[in-house]
N, C-alpha and C positions, 0 to 999 in steps of 0.2 A: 488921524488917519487921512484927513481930507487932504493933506498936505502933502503926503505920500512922500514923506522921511523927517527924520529927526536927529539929534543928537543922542547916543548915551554918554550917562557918564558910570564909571564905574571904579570907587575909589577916587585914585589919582588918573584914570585913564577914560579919555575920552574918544568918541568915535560917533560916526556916521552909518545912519541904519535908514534904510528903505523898508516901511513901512505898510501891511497889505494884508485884507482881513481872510482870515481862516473861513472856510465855508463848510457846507455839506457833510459828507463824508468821514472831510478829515476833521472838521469841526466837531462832531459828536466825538471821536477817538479821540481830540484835544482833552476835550470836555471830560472825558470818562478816564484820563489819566489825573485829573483835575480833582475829581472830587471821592475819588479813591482815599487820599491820604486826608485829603478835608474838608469832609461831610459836609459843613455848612454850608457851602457853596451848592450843592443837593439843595437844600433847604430853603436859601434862597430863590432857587431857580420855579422851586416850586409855587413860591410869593408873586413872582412875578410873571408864572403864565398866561398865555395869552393876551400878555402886556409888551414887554419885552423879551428877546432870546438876547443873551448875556455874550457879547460878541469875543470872539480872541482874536487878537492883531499878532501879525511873525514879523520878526523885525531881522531884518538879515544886514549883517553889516556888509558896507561899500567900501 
């Protein structure tokens, strides 16, 4: 993230993605499509409160 971009690769296909971390808002909605399908991630989150909030990065390609 620090770096503010990366490469993917995907397959045989690679590409260039700009990099930039989810906040607030849209962050809990990230979060809460997240751990709908798997739970663990729930579970985790809950290990590590008040430790860590479990960051989400959007990677948009360039």
């Amino acid at each position: 993230m620090a770096a503010g971009q990366a490469t993917v690769e995907a397959g045989t296909d690679a590409y260039q993605v700009t990099v930039s971390e989810v906040t607030g808002e849209d962050r809990d909605r990230v979060w809460a499509r997240q751990v709908s399908p798997a739970p663990g991630f729930s579970d985790y989150e809950k290990k590590t409160a008040g430790i860590r909030v479990i960051p989400f990065l959007e990677l948009t390609r360039r």
